[in-house]
C-alpha positions in Angstrom: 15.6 -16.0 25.9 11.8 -16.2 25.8 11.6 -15.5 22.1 14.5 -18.3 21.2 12.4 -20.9 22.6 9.1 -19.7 21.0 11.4 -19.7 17.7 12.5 -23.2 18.5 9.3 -24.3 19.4 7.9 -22.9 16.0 10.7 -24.7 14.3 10.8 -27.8 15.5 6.6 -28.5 15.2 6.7 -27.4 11.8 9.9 -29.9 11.5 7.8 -32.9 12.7 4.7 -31.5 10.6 7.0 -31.8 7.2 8.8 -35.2 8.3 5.8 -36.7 9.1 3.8 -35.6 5.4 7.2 -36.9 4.1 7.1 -40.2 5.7 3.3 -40.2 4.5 3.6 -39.7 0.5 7.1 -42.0 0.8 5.2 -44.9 -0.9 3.0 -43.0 -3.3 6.5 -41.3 -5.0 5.1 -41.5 -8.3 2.6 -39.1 -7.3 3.7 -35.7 -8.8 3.3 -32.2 -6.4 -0.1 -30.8 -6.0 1.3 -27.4 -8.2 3.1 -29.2 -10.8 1.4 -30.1 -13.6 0.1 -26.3 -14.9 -1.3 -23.2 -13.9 -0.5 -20.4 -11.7 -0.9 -20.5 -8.0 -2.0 -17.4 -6.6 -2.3 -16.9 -2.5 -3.5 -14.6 0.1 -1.9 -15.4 3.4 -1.4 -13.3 7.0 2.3 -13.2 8.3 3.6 -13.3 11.7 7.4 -13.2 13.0 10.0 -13.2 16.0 12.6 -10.2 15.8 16.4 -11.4 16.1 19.6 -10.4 17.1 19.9 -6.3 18.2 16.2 -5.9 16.3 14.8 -7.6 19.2 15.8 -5.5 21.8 13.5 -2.5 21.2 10.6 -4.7 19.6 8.4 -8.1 20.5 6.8 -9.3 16.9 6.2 -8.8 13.5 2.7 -8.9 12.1 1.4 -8.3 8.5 0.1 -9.9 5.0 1.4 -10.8 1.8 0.2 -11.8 -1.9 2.2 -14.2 -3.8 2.1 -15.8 -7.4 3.5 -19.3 -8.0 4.6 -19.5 -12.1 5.5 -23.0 -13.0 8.5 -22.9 -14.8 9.8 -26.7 -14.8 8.1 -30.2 -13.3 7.7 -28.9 -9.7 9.8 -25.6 -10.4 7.9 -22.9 -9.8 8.7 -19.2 -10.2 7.3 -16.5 -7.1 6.6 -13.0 -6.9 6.0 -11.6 -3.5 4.6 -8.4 -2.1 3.5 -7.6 1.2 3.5 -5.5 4.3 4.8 -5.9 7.7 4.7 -3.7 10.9 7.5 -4.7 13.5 5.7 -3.6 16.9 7.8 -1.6 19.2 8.3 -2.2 22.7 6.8 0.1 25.6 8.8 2.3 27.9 12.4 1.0 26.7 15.3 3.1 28.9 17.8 5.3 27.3 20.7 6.9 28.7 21.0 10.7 27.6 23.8 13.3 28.5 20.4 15.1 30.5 20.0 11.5 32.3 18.2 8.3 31.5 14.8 8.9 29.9 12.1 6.5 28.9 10.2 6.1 25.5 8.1 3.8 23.1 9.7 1.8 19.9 8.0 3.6 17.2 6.4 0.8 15.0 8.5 -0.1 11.5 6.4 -0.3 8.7 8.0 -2.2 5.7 6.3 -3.0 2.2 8.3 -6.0 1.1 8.5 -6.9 -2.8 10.5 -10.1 -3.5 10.7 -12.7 -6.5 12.4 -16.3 -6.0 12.2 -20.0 -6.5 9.8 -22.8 -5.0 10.7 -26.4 -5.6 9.1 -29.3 -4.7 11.2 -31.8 -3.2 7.8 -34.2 -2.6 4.5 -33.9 -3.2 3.2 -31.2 -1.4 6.7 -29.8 0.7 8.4 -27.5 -0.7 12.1 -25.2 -0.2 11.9 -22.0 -1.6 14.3 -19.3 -1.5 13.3 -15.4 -2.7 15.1 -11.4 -2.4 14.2 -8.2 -3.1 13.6 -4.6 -1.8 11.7 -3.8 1.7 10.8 0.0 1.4 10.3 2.0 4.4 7.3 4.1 5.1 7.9 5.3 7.9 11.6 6.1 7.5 11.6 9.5 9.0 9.9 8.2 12.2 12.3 5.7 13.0 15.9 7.2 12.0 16.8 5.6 8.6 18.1 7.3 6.1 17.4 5.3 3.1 14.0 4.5 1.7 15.0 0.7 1.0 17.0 -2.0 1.9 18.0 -5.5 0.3 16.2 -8.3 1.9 16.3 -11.9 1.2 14.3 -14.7 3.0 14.9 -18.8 2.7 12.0 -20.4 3.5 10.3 -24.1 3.6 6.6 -25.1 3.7 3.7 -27.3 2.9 0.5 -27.2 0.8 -2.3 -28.9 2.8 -5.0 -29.7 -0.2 -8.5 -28.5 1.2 -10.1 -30.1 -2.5 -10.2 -29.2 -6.4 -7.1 -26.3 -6.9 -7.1 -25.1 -3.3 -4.8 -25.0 -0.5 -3.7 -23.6 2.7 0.3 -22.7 1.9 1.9 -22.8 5.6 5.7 -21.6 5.2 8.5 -20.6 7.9 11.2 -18.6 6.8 14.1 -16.3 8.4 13.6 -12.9 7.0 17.0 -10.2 6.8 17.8 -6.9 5.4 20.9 -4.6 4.6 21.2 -1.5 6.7 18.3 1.4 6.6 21.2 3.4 8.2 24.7 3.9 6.6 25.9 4.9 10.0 24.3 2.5 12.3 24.7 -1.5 12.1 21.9 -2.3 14.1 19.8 -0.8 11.7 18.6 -4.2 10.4 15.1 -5.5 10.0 15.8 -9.6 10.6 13.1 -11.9 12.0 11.8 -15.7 12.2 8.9 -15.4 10.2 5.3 -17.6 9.7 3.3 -17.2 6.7 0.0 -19.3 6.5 -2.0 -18.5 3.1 -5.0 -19.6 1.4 -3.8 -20.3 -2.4 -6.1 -21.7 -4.8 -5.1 -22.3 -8.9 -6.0 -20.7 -11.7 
């Protein structure tokens, strides 16, 4: 319950954030996007997320980074390549009921390395919809039970660029983040999370 509202809390401030920069460029429409014109956008940003459905119930949050290159393919079409890494935090003394009884032990931590490539358009100046999939590989397979090194994962995602001056920007982008199974045999082996991604990008 506590992490639905903190993921509709997150949601709906970065709703009023986009509607009120929409409302704000409506009568400058002529204005083209701030990564539209030429160049590549490259940008360094720290990522946070909410676990979901069974993912949840054995860990609180999702912390990590990424690297990500915006290729301009088309008047505020852009091209992205993402690569990152994220550590889903296990919780502490979860219960488990064993044939011997019930015993208690910590989540091991997932650590995931993330490589994705996608599509960023501009719908105005400055907001954007972008929607990417790829590969998370496990490195810690062994340690948590999966038995595959990689999964399909695919994340939707909207944002906004705030300019900070010249070719610079801080990229702030929330996203819901899901995978295929790590485990043939087990369902709940699923990595899915509402995520927050807030980069410095800067043109080159």
């Amino acid at each position: 319950m506590k992490s639905t509202l903190k993921i509709s809390a997150l949601v709906l401030a970065f709703a009023g954030l986009t509607l009120g920069a929409k409302a704000q460029t409506s009568t400058t429409s002529t204005t083209k996007t701030s990564t539209s014109s030429n160049g590549v956008i490259l940008s360094i940003g720290v990522d946070a997320g909410i676990p979901t459905g069974k993912l949840s119930d054995s860990y609180n949050f999702n912390i990590g980074g990424s690297v990500q290159a915006d290729i301009p393919v088309a008047q505020n079409l852009f091209v992205t390549v993402n690569a990152g890494y994220n550590s889903i935090q296990g919780k502490n003394d979860l219960r488990f009921v064993t044939p011997g009884g019930v015993i208690t032990a910590d989540a091991t931590n997932i650590q995931l390395l993330p490589v994705k490539a996608g599509l960023k358009y501009f719908v105005v100046p400055h907001f954007y919809v972008q929607g990417e999939a790829g590969a998370a590989f496990a490195l810690n397979k062994s340690d948590v039970g999966f038995d595959k090194s990689a999964a399909f994962v695919y994340a939707p995602q909207v944002g906004y660029q705030f300019p900070i001056g010249g070719k610079n920007f801080i990229d702030a982008g929330v996203r819901y983040e899901a995978s295929t199974k790590f485990n043939s045999n087990i369902d709940d082996s699923k990595v899915n999370f509402f995520g927050l991604r807030v980069a410095y990008a800067f043109g080159l």
